[in-house]
BALUMDO-529808 format. One record per residue: x, y, z of N, C-alpha, C in turn; residue in three letters. Coordinates in pm, whole numbers, plus 50000, padded with zeros to 5 digits. Layout:
! residues N
XYZXYZXYZALA;...
This chain:
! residues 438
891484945795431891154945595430891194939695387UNK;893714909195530892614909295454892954896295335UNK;893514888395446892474891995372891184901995494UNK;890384912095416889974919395491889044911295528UNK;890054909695530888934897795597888144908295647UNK;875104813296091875104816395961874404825996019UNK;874064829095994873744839695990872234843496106UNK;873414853996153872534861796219872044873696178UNK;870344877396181869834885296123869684896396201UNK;870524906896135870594917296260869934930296203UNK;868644934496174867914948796107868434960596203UNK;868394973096133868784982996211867864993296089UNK;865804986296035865074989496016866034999995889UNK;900025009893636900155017993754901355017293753UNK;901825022093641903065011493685903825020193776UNK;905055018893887905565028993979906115042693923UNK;905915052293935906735062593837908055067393867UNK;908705078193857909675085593931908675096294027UNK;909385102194107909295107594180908295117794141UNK;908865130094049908015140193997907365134993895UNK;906995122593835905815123693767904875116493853UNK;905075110194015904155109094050903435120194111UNK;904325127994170903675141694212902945149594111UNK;903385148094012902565156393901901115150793894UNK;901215136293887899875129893872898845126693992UNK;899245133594072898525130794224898145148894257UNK;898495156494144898415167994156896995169994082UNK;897125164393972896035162493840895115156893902UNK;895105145893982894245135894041893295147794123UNK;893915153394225893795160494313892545173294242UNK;893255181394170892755191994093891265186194027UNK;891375172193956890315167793876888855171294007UNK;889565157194092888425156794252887765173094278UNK;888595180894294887905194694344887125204794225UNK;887445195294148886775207893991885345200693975UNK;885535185594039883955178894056882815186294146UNK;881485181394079880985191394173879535180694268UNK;880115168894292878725162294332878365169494498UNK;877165162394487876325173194588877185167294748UNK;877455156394757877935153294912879135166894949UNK;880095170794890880855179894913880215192694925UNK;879605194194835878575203794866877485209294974UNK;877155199695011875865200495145877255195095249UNK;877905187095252878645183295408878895195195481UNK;878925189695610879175198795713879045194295850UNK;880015197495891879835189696073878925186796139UNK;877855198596121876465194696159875465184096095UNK;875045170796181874685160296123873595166595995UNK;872945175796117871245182196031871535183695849UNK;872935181995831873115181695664873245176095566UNK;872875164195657872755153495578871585148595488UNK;870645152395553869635152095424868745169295444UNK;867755172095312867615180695262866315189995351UNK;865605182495505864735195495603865835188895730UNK;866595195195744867125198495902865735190695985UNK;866615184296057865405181896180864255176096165UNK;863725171496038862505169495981862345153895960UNK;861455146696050862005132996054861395128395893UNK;861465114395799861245112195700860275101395750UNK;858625098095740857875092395785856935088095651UNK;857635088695514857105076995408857245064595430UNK;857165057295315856805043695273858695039395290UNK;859475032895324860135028395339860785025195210UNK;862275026995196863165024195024864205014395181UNK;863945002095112864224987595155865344985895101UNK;866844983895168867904982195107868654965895183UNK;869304964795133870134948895198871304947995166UNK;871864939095254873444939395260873364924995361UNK;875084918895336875484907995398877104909895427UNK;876904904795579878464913795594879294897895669UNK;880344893395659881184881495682881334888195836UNK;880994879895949881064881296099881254868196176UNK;882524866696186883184854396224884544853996312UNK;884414847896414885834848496523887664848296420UNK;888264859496425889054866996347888644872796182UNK;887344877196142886464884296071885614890896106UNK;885304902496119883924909096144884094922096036UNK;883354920095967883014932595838881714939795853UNK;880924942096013880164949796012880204964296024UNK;881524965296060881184979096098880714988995975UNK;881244983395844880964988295689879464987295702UNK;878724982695682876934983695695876504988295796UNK;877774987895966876735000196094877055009996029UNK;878045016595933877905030295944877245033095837UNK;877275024595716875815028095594874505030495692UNK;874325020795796872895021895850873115035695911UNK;874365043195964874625054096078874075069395978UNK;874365064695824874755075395729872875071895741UNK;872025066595710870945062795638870195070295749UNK;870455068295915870035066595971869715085196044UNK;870965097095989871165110895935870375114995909UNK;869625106095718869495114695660868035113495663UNK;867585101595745865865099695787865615108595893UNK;866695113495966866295121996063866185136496018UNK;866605138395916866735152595825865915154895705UNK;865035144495669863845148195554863745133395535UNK;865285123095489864955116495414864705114995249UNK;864835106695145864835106795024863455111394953UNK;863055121194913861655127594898860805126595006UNK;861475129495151860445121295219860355108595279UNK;861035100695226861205086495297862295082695308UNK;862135071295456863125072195486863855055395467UNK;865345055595421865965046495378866495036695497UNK;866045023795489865985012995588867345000895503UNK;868064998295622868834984295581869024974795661UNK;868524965195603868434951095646869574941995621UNK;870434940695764871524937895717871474920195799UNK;872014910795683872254899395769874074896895754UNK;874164882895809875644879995860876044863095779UNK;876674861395784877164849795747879024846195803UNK;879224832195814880114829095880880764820595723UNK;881134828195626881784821895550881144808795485UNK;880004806795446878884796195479878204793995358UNK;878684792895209878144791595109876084792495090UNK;875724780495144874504784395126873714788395216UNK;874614793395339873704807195384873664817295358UNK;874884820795264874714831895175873514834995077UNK;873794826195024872364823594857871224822294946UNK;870704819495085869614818995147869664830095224UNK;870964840995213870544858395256870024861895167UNK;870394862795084870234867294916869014874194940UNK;868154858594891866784853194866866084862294981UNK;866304857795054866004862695212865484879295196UNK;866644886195130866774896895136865394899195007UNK;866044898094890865134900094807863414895094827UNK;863334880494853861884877094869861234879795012UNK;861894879995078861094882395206861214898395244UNK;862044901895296862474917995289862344930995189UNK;861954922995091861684928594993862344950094923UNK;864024934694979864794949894910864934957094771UNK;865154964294692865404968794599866284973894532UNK;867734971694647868824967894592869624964194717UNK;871134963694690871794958394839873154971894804UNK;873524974494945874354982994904875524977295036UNK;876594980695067876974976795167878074964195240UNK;877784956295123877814937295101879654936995083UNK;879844934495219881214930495250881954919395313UNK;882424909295231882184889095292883504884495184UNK;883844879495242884894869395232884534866895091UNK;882754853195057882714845994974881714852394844UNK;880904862894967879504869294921879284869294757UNK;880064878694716880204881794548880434867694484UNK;881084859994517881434847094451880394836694442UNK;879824837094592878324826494544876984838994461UNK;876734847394513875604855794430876274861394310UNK;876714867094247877014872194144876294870094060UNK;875914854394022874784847793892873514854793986UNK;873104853394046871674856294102871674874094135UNK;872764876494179872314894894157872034901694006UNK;872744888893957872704894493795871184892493727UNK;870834880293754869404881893689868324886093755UNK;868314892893851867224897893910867714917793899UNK;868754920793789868904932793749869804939593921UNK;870164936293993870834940494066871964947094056UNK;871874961994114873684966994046874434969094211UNK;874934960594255875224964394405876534972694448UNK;876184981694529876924992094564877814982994730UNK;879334978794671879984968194793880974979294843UNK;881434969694906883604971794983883654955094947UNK;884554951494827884454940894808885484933194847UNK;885394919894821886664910994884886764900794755UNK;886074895194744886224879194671886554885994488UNK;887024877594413887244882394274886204887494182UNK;885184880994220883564885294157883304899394167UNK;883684903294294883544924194338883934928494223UNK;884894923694187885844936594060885854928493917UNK;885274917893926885524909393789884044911493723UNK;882944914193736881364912993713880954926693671UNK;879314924093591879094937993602878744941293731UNK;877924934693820876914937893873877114944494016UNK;878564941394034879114947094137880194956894138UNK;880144971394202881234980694202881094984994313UNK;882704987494344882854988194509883495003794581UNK;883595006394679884315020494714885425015294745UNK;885975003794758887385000594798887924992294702UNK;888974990694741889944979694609890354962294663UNK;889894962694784889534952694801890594946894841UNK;891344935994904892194930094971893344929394864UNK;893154924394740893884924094574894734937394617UNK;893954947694563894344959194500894744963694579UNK;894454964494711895494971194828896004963694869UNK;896384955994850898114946794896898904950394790UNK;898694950594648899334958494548899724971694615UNK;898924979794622899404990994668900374995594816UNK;900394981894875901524982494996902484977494942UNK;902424971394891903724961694801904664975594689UNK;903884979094634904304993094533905125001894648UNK;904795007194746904915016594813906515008494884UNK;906314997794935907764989594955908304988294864UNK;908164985294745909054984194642909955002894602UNK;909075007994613909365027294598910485027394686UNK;910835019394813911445026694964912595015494937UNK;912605009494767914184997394806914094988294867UNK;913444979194869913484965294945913534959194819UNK;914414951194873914464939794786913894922894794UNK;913064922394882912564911294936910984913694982UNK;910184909594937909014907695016907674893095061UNK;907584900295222907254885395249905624889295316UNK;904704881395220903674882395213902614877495289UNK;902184880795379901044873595477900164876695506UNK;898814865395522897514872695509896914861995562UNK;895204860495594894744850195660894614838995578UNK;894094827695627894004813295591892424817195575UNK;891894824395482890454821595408890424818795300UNK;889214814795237889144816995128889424828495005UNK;890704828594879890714838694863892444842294867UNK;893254836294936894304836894930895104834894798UNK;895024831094749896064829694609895354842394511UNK;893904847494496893874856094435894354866794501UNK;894004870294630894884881394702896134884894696UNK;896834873294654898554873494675898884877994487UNK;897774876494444897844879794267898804890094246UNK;898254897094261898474914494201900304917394262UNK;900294911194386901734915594458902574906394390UNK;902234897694342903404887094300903664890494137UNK;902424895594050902804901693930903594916793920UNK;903424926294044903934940994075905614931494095UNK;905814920394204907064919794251907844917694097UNK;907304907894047908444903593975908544912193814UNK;907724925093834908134933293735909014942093726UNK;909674940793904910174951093948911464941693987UNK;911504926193984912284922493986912904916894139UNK;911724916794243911684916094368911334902694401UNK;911984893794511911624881294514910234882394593UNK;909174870494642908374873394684908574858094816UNK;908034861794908907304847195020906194846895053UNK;905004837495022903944840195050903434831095197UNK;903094835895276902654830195391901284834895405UNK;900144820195488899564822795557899094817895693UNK;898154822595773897894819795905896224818895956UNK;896144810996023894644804996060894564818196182UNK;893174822196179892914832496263891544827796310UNK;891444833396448892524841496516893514833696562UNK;894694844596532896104839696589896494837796744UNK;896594823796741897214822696849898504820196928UNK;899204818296799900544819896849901714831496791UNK;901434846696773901894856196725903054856596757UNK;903974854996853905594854396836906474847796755UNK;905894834196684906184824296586906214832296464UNK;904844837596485904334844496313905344853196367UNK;905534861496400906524873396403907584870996364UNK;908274858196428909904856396424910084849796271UNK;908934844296253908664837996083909294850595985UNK;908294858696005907864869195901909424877295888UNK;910384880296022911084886196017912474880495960UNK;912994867695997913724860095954913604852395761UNK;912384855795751912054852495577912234869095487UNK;912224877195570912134887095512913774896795483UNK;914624891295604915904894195602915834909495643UNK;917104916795694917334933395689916664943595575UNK;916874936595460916614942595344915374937095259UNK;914524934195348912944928695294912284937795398UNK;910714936195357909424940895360908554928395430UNK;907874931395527906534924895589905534928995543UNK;904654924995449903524932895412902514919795462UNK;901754928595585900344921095590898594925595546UNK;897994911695523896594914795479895784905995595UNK;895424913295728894374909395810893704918795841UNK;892654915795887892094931295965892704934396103UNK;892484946796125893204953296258893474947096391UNK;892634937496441893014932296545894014920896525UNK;893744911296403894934904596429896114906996340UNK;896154920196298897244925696218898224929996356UNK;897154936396454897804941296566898344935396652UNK;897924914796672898324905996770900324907696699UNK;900214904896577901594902396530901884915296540UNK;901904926196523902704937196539903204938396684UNK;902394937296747902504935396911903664928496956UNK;903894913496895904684903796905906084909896881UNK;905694914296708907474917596687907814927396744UNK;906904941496833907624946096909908244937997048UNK;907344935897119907604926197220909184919297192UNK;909534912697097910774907097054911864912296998UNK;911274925296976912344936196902912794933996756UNK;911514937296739911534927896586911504938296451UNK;910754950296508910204962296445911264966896342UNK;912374965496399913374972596323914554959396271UNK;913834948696248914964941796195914284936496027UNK;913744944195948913774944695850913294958895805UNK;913694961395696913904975195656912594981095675UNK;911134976695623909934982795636908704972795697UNK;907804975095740906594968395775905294974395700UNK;904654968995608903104975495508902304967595561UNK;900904973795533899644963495573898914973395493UNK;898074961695443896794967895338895624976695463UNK;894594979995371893344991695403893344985195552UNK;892674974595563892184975095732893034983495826UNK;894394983295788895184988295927895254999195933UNK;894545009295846894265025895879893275028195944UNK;893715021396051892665030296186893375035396323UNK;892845046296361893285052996489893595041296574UNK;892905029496601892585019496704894295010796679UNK;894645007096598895935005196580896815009796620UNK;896835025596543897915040096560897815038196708UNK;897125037996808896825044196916897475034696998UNK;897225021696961897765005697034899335005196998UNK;899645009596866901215005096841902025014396955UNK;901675021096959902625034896987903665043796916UNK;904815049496978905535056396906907275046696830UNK;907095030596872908205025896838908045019696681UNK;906975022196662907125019196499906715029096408UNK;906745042196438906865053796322908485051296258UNK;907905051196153909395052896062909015035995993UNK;908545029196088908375013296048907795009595953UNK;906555011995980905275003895913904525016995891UNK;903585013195730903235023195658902085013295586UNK;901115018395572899505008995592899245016195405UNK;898185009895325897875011395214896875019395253UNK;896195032195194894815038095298894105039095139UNK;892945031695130891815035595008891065047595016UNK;891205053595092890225064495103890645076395181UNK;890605085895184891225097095234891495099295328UNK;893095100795408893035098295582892635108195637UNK;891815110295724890465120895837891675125195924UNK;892895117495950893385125696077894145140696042UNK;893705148196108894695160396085893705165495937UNK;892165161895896891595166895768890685170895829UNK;890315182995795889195194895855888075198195712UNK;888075188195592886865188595519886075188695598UNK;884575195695483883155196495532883155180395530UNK;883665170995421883485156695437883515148995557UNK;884975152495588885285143395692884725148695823UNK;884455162995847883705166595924882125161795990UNK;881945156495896880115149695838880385140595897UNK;881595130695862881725119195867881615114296021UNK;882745121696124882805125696238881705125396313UNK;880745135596275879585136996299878675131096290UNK;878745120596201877585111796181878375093596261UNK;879185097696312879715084096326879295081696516UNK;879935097596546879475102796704878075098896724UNK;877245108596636875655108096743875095090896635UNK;875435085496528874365073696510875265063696503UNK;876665065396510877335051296494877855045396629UNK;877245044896749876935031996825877615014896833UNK;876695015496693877485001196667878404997396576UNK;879205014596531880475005796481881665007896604UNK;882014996396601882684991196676884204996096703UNK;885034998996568886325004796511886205017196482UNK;885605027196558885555037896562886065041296430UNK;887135055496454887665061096281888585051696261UNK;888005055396082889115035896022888345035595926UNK;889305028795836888805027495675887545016195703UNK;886955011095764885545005895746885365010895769UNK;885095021295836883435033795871883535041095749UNK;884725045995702884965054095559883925045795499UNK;884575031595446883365026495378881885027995392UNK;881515025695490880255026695487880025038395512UNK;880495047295546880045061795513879735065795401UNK;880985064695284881495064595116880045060795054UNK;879625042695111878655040895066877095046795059UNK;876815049995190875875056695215875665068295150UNK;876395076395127876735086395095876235092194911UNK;877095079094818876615072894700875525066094678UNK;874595058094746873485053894773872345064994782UNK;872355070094875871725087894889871615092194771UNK;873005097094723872985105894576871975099694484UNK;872485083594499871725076894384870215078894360UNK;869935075694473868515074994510867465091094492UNK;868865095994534868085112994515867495118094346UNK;868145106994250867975112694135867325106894076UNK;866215094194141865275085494068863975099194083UNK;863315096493954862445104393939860665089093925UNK;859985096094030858675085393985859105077994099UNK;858745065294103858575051494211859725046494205UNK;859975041694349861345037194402860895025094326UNK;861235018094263861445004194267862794995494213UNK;862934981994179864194975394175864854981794057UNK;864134983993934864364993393824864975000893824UNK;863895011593899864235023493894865615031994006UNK;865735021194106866935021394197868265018794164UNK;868165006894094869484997794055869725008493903UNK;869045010793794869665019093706869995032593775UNK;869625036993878870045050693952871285042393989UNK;872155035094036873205029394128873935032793997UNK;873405021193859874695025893763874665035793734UNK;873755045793702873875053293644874675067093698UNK;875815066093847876685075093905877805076893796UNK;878055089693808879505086193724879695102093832UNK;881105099493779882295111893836881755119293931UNK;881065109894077880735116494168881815116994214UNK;882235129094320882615134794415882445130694556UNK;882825122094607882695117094756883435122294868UNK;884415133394845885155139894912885655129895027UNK;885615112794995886755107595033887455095494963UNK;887585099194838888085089894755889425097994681UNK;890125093394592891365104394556890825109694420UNK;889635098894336889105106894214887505104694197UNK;886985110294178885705106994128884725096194134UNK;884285091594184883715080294145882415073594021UNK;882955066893959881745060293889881335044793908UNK;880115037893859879765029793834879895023093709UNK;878715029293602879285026593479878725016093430UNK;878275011093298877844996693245879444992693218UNK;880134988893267881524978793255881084966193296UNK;881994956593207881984943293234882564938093398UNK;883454948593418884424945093532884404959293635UNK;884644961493742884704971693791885774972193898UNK;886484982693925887834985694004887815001294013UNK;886135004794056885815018294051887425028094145UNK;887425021594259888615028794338890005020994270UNK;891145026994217892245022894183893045033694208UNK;892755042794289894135054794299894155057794486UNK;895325052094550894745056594676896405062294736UNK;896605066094891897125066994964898335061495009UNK;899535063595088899885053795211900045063195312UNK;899455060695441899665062995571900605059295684UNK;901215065695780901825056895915901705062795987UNK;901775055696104901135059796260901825068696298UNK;901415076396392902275090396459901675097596562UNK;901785094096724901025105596791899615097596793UNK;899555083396784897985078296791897425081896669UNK;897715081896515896785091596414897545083396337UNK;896695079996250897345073096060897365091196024UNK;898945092095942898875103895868899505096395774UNK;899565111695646899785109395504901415109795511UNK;901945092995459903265094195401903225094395246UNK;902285097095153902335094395046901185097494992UNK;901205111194861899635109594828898965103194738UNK;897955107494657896905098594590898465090994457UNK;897675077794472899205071794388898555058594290UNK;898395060394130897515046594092898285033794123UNK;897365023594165897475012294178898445009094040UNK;899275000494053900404996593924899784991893782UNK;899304989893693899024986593580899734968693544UNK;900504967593631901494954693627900594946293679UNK;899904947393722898234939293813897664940493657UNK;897164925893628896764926093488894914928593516UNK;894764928693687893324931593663892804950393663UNK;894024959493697894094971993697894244973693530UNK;894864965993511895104970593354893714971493244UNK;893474958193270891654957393213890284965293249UNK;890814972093358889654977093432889784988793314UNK;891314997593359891525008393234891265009893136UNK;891384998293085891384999092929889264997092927UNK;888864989792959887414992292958886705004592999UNK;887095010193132886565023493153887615034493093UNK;888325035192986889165047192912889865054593005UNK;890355046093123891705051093192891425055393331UNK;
């Protein structure tokens, strides 16, 4: 997610442990999550009607105006994260709604486009007249607004990408963002003995901070690193393949950061060439935990390749959560595109936290009274994250830092690995800790 990897206006109204002390701490992790008691775990349930608080009862108030900007560009598309916030929003208006009204998002697009970003913004705020943005998943997004979400009191609820997501107050995200989960594929190869890793991700903006975190994890661990990248969409994937495999040697690691389709052109390739098995492992950050992958690779790369997953894998999980999730993705998500897959998580995750938020403003929706409801979450329960979630007045935020690894099997991302913190050797995991007390 990557990198996970003008606008068209589209409304739809850490360090590694041993063995048993990581199990111990993924046990704790585990135990903490279920002793939480926020209300989404609580009310979920397969049946959409539970998503908000009258079954069946459409929500026909005054409208709570939300916004978002999602990067949608030939080898980028980050909508499906805001169709399924709109899919989750779109639930809980059909089921009462937030006192009654029902929650609208106005989502626009941008092609990587500096000041069509700062002219969504605006867009959003002065004309649309949102009252906060939740959703906001882009390449550059956080990096050009950040100064302007900040003085207009904005606390935005993302899936972030650019360094601003996790470096600011004003932004906290449900994912870890292209950074933090390439760390966490890189960790998980480093755990399985490789001694080599060769790093590749798209030609956007954003690349050298992405490659951050893996190149401070490698060389703490004493692992050489290669960093490659590639202009997308890819069009010549047998090159990239034979690249990736020959830099990486028998006893190296392929770890990629694209999203699923062109993570999948090169996987495709090195099977095609018989490539799968000529270095010891294959990782790919968050995007590549989706069924749509699992389902495309087939059965010659189980054992291979093993994906970073931010958020809790649904296959083979019979929560009231993921049940909801299911359910709400079937009858209103339409237009996400990547069916099950860590972007719909996201924008489910988000929606989900947005709701809560909103449920606990007391008096008039407004920018105020919304955006201090956003910070003011702590140790919610999202029943798909590995701990709690908060917001928080922090300078910096890296709300998600404890996640997964998955690999394909039978068409299905399952669990090779459970909840596991991001390394502390990432000097931006380290700061996050030490500001939010661990």
């Amino acid at each position: 997610m990557r990198s996970y990897l003008h606008g068209t206006s589209v409304r739809l109204g850490v360090a590694l442990t041993t063995i048993a002390g990581a199990l111990a701490l993924a046990f704790a992790l585990s135990s903490a999550s279920q002793a939480s008691t926020g209300h989404a775990v609580a009310r979920s349930a397969s049946a959409t009607s539970s998503c908000g608080p009258k079954p069946g009862v459409k929500a026909t108030g005054s409208p709570i105006n939300l916004g978002a900007i999602n990067t949608k560009q030939p080898g980028t598309d980050f909508t499906d994260i805001s169709n399924m916030a709109a899919a989750y929003f779109a639930c809980v208006n059909a089921n009462g709604g937030v006192g009654g009204h029902p929650i609208v998002l106005h989502m626009l697009t941008d092609a990587t486009n500096p000041a069509q970003i700062a002219a969504d913004a605006k867009q959003l705020v002065t004309t649309d007249h949102v009252l906060g943005m939740v959703g906001n998943t882009d390449i550059i997004e956080c990096s050009v607004d950040y100064k302007y979400v900040q003085s207009i009191g904005f606390k935005v609820i993302a899936a972030g990408i650019a360094p601003e997501c996790y470096s600011t107050p004003n932004y906290a995200d449900v994912n870890m963002g292209p950074r933090y989960s390439s760390d966490g594929a890189a960790q998980y190869a480093i755990s399985r003995g490789i001694k080599k890793i060769v790093f590749d991700q798209s030609n956007v903006p954003g690349t050298a901070y992405n490659v951050g975190g893996v190149a401070a994890i490698a060389k703490a661990h004493g692992v050489s690193l290669t960093q490659l990248t590639e202009n997308v969409p890819i069009t010549d994937a047998n090159s990239v393949a034979i690249k990736e495999t020959q830099d990486a040697g028998p006893n190296g690691a392929v770890v990629l950061n694209f999203t699923p389709p062109e993570a999948l052109v090169i996987l495709q390739a090195a099977q095609k060439l018989g490539l799968e098995n000529k270095v010891k492992m294959w990782a790919c950050s968050t995007p590549c935990n989706t069924d749509f992958l699992a389902k495309a690779l087939g059965p010659a790369w189980q054992g291979h390749f093993y994906v970073n997953a931010e958020l809790t894998p649904v296959d083979g999980n019979n929560s009231p959560t993921v049940q909801l999730y299911k359910a709400i993705l079937k009858q209103y998500g339409s237009s996400v595109s990547g069916g099950i897959g860590s972007f719909s998580q996201m924008g489910f995750t988000i929606g989900e936290i947005a709701t809560h938020a909103l449920e606990s403003v007391k008096g008039a929706y407004t920018v105020k009274s919304v955006n201090a409801a956003f910070e003011a979450v702590k140790n919610y329960n999202t029943g798909m994250l590995c701990r709690p979630w908060t917001y928080g007045p922090y300078k910096l935020h890296i709300a998600n830092n404890v996640d997964y690894t998955v690999t394909p099997k039978n068409g299905q991302m399952l669990i090779a690995q459970g909840c596991t913190p991001i390394s502390a050797d990432d000097p931006g995991i380290a700061a996050y800790r030490k500001a939010a007390g661990g």
